[in-house]
C-alpha positions as CSV (number, residue, x, y, z in Angstrom):
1,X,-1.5,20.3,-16.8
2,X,2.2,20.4,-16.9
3,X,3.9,18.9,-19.6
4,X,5.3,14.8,-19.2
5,X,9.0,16.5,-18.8
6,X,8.7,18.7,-15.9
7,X,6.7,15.7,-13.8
8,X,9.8,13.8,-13.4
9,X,11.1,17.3,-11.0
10,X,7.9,17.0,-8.7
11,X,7.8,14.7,-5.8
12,X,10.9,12.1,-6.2
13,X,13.2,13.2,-3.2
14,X,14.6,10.2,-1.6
15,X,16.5,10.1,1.3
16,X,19.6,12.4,0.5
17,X,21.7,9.6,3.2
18,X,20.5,6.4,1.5
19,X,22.0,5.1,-2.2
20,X,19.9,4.4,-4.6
21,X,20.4,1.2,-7.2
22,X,18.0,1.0,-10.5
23,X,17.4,-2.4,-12.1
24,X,14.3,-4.3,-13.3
25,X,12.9,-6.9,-11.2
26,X,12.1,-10.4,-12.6
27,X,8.3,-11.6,-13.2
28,X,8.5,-15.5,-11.4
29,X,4.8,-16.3,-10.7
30,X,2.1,-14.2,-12.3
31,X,-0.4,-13.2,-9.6
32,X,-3.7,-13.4,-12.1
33,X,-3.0,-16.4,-13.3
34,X,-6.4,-18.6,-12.5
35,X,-4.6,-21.6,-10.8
36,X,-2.3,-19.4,-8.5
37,X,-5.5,-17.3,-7.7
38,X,-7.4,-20.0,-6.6
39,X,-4.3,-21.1,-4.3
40,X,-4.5,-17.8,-3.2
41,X,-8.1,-18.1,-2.1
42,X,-7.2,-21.0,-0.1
43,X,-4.6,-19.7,1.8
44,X,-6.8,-16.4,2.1
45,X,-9.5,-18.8,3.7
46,X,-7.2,-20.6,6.0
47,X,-5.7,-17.7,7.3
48,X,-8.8,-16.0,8.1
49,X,-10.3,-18.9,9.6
50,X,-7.4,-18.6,12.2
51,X,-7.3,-15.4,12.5
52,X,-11.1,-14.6,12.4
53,X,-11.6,-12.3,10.1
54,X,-13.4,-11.8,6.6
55,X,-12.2,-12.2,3.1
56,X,-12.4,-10.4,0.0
57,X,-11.1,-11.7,-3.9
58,X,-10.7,-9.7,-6.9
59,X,-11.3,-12.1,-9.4
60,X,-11.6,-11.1,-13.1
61,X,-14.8,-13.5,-13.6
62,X,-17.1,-15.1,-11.5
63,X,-15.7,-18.9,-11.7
64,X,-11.9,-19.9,-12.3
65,X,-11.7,-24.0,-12.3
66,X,-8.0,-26.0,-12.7
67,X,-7.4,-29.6,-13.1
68,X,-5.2,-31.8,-11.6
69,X,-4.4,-28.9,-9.2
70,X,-1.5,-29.2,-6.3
71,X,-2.2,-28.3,-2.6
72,X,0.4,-29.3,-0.6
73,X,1.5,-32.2,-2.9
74,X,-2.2,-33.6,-3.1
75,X,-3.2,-33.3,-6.7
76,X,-7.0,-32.0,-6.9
77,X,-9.0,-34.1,-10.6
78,X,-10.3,-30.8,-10.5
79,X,-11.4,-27.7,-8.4
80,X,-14.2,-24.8,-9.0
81,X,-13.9,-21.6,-7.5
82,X,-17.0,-19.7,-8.3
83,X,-18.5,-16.4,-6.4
84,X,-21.7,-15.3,-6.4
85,X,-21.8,-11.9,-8.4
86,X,-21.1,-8.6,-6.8
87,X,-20.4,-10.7,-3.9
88,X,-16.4,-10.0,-3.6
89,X,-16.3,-8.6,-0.5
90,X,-16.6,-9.3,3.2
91,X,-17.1,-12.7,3.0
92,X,-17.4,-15.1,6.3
93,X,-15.4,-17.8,5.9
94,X,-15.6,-19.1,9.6
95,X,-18.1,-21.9,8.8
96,X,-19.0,-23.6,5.4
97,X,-22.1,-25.9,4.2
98,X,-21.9,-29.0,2.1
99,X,-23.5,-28.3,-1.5
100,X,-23.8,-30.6,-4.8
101,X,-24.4,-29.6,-8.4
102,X,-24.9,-31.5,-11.7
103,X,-24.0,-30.6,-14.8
104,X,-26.9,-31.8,-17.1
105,X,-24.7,-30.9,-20.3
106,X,-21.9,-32.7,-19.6
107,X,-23.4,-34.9,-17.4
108,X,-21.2,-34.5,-14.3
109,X,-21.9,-34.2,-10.4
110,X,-19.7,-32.2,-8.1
111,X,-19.7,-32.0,-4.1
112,X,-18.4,-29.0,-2.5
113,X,-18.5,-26.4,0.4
114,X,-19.7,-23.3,1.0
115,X,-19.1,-20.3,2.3
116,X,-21.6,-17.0,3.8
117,X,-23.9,-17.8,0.1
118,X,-21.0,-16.4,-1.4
119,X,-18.1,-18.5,-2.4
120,X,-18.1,-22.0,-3.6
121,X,-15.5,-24.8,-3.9
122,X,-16.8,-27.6,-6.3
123,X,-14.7,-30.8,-6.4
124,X,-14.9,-34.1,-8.4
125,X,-15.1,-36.5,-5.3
126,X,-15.2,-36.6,-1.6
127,X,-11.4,-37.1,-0.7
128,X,-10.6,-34.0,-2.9
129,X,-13.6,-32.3,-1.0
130,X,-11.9,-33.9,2.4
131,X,-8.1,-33.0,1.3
132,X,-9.4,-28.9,0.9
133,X,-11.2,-29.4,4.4
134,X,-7.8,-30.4,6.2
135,X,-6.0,-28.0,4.6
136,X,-8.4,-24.6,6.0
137,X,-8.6,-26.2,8.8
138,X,-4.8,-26.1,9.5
139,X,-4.7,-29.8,9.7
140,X,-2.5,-29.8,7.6
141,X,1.3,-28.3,6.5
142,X,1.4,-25.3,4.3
143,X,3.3,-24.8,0.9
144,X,1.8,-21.3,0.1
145,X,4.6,-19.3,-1.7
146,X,4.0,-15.8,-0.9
147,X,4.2,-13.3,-3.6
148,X,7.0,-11.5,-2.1
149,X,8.5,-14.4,-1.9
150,X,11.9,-13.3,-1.1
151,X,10.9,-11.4,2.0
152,X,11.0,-12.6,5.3
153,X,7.7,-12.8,7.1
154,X,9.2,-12.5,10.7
155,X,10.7,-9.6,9.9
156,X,7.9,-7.9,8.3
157,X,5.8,-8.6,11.4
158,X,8.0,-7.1,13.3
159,X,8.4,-3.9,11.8
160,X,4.5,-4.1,11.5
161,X,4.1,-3.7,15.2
162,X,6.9,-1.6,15.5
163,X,4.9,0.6,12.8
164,X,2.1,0.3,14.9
165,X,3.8,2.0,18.1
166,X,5.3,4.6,15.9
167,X,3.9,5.0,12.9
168,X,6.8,7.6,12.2
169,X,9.4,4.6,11.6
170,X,7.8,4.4,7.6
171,X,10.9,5.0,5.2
172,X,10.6,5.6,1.6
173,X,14.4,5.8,1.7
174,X,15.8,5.8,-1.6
175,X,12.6,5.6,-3.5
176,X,10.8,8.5,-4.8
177,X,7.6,7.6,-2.5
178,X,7.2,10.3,-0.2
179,X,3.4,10.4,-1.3
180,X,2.6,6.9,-0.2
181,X,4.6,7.1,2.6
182,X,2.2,10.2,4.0
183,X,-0.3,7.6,3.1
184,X,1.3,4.1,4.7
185,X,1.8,7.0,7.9
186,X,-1.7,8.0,8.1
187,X,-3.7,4.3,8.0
188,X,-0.5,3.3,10.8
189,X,-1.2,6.1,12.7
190,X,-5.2,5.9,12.7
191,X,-6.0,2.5,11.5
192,X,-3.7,0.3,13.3
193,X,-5.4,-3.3,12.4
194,X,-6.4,-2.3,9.1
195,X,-2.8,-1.4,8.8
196,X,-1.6,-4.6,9.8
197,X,-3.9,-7.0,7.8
198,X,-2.7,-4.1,4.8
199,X,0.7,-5.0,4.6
200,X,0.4,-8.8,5.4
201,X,-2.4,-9.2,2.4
202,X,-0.3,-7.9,0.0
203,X,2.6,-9.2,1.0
204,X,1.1,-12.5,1.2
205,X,-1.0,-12.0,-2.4
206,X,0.0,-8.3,-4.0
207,X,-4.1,-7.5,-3.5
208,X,-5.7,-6.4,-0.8
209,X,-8.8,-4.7,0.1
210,X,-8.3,-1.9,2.7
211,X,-10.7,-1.9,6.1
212,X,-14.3,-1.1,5.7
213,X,-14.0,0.7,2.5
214,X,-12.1,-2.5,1.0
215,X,-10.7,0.0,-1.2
216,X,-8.7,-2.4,-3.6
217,X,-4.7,-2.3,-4.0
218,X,-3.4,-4.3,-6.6
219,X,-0.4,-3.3,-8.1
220,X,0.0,-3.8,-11.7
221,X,1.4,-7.0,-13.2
222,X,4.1,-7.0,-16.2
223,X,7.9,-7.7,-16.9
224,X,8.3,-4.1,-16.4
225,X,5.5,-2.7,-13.8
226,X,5.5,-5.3,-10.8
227,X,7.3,-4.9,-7.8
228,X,6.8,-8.1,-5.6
229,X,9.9,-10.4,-6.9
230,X,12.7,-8.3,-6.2
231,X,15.1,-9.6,-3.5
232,X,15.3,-7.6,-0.7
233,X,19.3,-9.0,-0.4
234,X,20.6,-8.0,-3.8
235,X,21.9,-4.9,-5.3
236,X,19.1,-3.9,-6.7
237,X,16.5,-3.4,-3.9
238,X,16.9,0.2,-2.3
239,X,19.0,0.9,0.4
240,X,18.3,0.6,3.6
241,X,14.4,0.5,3.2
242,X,12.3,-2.0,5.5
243,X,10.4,-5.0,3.8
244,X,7.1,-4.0,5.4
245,X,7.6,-0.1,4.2
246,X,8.5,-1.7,0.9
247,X,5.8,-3.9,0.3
248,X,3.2,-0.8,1.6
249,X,4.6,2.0,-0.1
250,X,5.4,0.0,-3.6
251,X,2.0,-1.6,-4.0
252,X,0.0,1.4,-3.3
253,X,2.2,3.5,-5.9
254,X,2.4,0.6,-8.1
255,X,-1.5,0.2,-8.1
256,X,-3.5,3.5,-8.1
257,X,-0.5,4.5,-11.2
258,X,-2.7,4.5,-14.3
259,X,-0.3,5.4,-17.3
260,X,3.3,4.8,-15.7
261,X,3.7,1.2,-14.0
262,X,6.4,1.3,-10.8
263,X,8.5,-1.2,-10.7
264,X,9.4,-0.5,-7.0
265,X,12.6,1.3,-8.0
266,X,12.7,4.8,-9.0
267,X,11.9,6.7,-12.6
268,X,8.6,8.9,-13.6
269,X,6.2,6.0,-11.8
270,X,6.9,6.9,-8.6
271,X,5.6,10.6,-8.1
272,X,2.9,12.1,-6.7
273,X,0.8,14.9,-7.6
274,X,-1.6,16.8,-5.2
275,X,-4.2,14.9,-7.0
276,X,-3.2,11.3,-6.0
277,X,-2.9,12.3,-2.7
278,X,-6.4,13.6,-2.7
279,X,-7.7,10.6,-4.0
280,X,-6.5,8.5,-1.3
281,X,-7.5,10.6,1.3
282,X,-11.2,10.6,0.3
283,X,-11.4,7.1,-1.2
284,X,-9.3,4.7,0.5
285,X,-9.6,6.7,3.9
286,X,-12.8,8.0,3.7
287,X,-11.3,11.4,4.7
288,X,-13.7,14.4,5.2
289,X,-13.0,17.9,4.6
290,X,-10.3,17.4,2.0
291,X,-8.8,20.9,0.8
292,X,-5.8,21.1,-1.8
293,X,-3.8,24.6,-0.6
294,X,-0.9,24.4,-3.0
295,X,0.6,25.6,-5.7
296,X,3.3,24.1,-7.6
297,X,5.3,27.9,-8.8
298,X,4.4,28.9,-5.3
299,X,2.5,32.1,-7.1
300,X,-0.2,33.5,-4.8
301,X,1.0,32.0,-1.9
302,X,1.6,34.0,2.1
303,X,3.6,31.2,3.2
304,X,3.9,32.7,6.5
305,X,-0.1,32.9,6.5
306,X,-0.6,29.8,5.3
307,X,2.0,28.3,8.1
308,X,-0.2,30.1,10.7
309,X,-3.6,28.5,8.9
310,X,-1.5,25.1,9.0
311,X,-0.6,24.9,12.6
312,X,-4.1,25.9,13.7
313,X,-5.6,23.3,11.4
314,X,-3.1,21.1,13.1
315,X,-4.6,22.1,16.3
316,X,-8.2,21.2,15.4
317,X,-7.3,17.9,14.3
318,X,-6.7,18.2,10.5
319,X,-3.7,16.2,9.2
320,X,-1.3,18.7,7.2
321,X,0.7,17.3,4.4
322,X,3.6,20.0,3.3
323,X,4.4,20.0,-0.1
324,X,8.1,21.6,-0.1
325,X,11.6,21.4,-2.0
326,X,13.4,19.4,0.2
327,X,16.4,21.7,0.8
328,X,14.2,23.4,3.2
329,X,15.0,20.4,5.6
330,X,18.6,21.4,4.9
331,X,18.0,25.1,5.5
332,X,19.5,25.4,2.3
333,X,18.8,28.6,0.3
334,X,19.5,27.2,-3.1
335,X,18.1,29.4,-5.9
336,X,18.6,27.2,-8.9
337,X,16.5,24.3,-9.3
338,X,13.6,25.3,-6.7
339,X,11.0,23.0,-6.9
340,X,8.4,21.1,-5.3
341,X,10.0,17.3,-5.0
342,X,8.6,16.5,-1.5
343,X,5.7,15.4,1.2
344,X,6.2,15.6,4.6
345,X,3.6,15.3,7.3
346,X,2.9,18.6,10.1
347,X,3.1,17.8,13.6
348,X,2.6,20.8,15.2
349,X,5.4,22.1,17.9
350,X,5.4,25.8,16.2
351,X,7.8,28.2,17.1
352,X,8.7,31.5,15.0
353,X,11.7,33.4,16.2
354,X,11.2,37.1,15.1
355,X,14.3,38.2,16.4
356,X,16.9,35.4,14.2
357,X,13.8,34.9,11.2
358,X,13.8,31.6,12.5
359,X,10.7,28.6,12.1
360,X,10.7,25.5,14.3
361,X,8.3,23.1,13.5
362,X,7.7,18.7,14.2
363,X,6.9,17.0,10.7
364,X,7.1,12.8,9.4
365,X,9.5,12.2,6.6
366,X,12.0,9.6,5.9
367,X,11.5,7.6,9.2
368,X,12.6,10.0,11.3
369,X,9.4,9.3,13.8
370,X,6.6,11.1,14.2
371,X,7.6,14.5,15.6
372,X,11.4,15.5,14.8
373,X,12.3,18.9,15.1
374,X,13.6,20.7,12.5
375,X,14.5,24.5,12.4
376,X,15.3,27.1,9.3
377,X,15.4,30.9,8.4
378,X,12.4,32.2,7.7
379,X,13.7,32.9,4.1
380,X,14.3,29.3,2.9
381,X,10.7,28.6,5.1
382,X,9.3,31.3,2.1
383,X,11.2,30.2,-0.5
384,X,10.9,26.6,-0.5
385,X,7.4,26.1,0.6
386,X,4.5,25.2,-1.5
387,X,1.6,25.0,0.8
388,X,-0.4,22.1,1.9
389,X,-3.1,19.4,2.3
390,X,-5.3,19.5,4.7
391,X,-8.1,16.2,5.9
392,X,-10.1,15.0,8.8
393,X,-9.2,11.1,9.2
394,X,-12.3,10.0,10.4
């Protein structure tokens, strides 16, 4: 295990063209609170009534209840949201049952709906029951305040699809999140509704459960450690990098951190070891045949065997994640301060020139699409690689 000082040298290479701004973002609406999770949950319902799909919630405990709750300017006497336990996930939400309870302590009767024997809304009377009704229906107007709610929607559903036709466009841009965006690239590129329905949840409630192994990303909540309020029209958010990519790459980084928070803006929070890219692979993409190849002194390494190993990997359908010091990508020989501070993605096209030492290879990085060509001497190829990552997406 490396020391904490040397970590902040690994795996923080932004975009050398972008500028990048530090500041802390501003807390405005706490996404745990009980009364704006149960608003959540609505909106959650309404949406995936329209859009027929299942839902999944992450509450703390089984049963969050508010009074004189607002939907839409209605106010609610009081609401009930209770789950049935270890019953979080995959919920059907297209149709719903009338159910009653009674209270024999407190000698009150409530009416309310239900949904797949999993989720229940409990109400004080039928016009609040009838006023919840409207509203996941889409009767009715919707005030739902996102929780990045300085974004623009339209936008980020456009760069969605865009993302889904080239999953290459992802940019980490000035961020330190090369790892994630190897990640965000990988569910684009082989999950593309997943990948939507990704980026919209947390956009639309910083949680969300990814595709059938409703692996949970909720990134961390605190003055210092969220990343959903920062306006994407100020100084302070990072140059030039797309809401959609920032909302992805953020909340993943933000979420599986488990020391550091990431406030979505640079500093020790942001990197990735070979180990949290691992994890991701095998937990939140199921990934099979997951083998760690590097080394981060670059001891032990025959980087022009390994090249060979990686490209033929490549050919038999593994994913290849390079870890490298960026100035390869510059063909820069640069002796002093060689180190590993970057993930870029293989994609094949290899091409060694014996007689000029030259390497041409295709790779993903900084949303340059998935496949640009880059070519270097063979001598910054040795010198500045550190091996690689190799997965089967299934």
């Amino acid at each position: 295990m490396l020391p904490l000082s040397s970590y902040s040298t690994f795996f923080v290479q932004a975009d050398p063209s972008t500028e990048f701004k530090n500041d802390v973002a501003i807390t405005e609406f706490d996404e745990d609170d009980k009364e704006r999770y149960i608003r959540k949950v609505f909106h959650k319902i309404r949406n995936a009534r329209k859009e027929k799909r299942t839902i999944d919630v992450a509450m703390s405990i089984y049963v969050y209840s508010a009074y004189n709750f607002n939907l839409n300017g209605y106010t609610l006497k009081r609401v009930i949201l209770q789950m049935k336990i270890y019953s979080y996930s995959d919920i059907d939400v297209s149709s719903y049952k009338d159910v009653d309870a009674y209270n024999p302590i407190i000698g009150l009767s409530s009416t309310g709906i239900q949904f797949d024997d999993k989720l229940t809304l409990y109400f004080d009377n039928e016009d609040d029951k009838q006023t919840v009704i409207n509203y996941i229906n889409g009767n009715d107007s919707d005030d739902f305040i996102p929780a990045f709610s300085h974004f623009d929607e339209k936008m980020i559903d456009i760069e969605i699809a865009q993302r889904q036709n080239n999953p290459g466009l992802i940019n980490q841009s000035s961020t330190p999140l090369c790892g994630s965006a190897i990640v965000g690239n990988l569910i684009a590129k082989h999950y593309k509704t997943d990948f939507k329905y990704l980026v919209k949840d947390l956009f639309f409630y910083a949680e969300a459960f990814f595709g059938t192994t409703n692996y949970l990303i909720k990134p961390r909540n605190s003055i210092t450690g969220q990343n959903y309020h920062i306006n994407p029209n100020d100084g302070f958010y990072p140059s030039g990098m797309p809401q959609s990519d920032y909302v992805l790459l953020t909340s993943i980084k933000n979420s599986e951190n488990k020391v550091f928070s990431y406030d979505g803006l640079g500093g020790v929070g942001g990197i990735a070891l070979p180990s949290d890219i691992t994890s991701l692979l095998l937990k939140m993409l199921k990934s099979k045949e997951v083998i760690d190849i590097t080394s981060f002194l670059g001891t032990g390494l025959d980087e022009m065997q390994l090249l060979s190993d990686m490209d033929t990997d490549y050919s038999g359908g593994y994913e290849c994640i390079m870890l490298i010091d960026s100035n390869l990508l510059s063909d820069d020989f640069t002796e002093s301060g060689l180190r590993p501070n970057h993930w870029i993605n293989y994609r094949g096209g290899l091409s060694i020139d014996t007689i000029n030492s030259k390497i041409t290879f295709k790779l993903f990085t900084w949303g340059q699409g998935d496949g640009k060509q880059y070519t270097v001497k063979q001598a910054v190829f040795e010198k500045h690689f550190y091996g690689y990552i190799k997965a089967k997406i299934v």
